[in-house]
N, C-alpha and C positions, 0 to 999 in steps of 0.2 A: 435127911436133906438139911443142908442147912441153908440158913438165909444169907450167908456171908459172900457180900459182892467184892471184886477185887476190883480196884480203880491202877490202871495205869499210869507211872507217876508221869509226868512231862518233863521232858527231856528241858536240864536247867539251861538259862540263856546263858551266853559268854556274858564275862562280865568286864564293864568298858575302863579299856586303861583311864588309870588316874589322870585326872583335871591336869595336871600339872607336864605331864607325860602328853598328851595330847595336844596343849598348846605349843608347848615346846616343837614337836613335829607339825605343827601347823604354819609355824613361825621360821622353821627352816624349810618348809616349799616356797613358803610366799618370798623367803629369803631372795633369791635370785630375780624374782617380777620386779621388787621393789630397788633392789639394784640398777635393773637397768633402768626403768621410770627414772631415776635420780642422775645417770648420766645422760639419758636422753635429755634432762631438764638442763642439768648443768651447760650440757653443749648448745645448747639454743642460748643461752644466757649470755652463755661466751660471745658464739657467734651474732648476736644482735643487739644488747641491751650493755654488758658493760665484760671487761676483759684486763685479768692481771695484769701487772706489768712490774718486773723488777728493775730497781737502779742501780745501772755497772758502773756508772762514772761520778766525779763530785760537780760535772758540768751546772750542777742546779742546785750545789750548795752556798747557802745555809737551809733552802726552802726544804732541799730532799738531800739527804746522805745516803752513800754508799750502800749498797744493802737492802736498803727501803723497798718496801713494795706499796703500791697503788692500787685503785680501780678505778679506771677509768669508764666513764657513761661514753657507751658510741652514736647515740641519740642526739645527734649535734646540729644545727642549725649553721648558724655562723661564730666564727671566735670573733670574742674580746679583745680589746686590749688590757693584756696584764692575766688570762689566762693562761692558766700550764694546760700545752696540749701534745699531744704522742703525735708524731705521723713517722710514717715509712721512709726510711733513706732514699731518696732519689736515682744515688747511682750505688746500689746493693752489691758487695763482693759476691762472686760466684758461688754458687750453692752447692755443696757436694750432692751428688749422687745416691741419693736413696729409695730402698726398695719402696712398694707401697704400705708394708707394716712400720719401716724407720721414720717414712713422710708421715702417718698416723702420728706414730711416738713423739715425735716432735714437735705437730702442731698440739696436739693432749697439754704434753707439758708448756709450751710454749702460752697456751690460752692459759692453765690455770698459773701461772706467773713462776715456775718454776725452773726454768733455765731460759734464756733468751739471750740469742748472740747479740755482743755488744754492738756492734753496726748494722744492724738490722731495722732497730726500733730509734728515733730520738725524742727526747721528751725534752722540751720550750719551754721559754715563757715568749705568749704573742706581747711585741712590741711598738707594732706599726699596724695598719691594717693598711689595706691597698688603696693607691693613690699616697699615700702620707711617703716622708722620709724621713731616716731619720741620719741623726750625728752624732759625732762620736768626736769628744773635745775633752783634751786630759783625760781622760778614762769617764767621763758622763756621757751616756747616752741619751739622746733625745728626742721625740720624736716632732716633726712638723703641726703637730695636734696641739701641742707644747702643753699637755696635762699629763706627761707623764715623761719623768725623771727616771735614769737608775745609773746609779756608782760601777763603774767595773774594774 
């Protein structure tokens, strides 16, 4: 007889992908969450605190040139005199007809300052504020406040 015990060996563990491999696929699940977190964010941003805007026309040169983009704060109280301020055309051309994914794509682009029809948006300088008047004599403008001049 002999004394010789057999030991069973244990079955070896898997052994864990590399550090590097593992981040990597860690960083492409969280990929997609963190996506939308960022356009979630973005569009709250748009919608309440401030909002692109591109310049189609020279109507506000020298201040803004063609081309120019902004952001405007829409946290606004009341205007200045001698603020540039955006507001909506009063009497807007008729809007084409889009589905609900074209209405999507357009406000998308339209918030982050990336297309916007020119008669849509106008962007000012306040020159009066209500009650005042102003005049217009040779090409100066004035307002009843009489602190504020401009050339045109």
């Amino acid at each position: 007889m002999s004394d010789q015990t057999t030991v069973a060996a244990e079955p070896a563990a898997p052994e864990p992908p590399p550090k590097k491999k593992r981040s990597r696929l860690r960083f492409l699940r969280e990929l997609p969450v963190l996506i939308l977190i960022a356009f979630v964010l973005a569009l709250l941003i748009k919608t309440f605190l401030v909002q692109a805007f591109y310049i189609p026309s020279a109507s506000m040169d020298p201040t803004l040139k063609v081309g120019d983009r902004v952001l405007v704060e829409k946290v606004l109280t009341h205007p200045h005199r001698g603020w540039v301020v955006v507001f909506r055309n009063p009497h807007p051309a008729r809007e084409p007809h889009r589905n609900w994914l074209e209405a999507f794509g357009h406000w998308i682009f339209e918030g982050f300052g990336i297309s916007t029809p020119p008669d849509e948006d106008f962007i000012k300088r306040v020159i009066a504020l209500p009650g005042e008047t102003i005049e217009v004599r040779h090409g100066t403008v004035s307002s009843t406040a009489r602190d504020w001049t401009s050339r045109i």
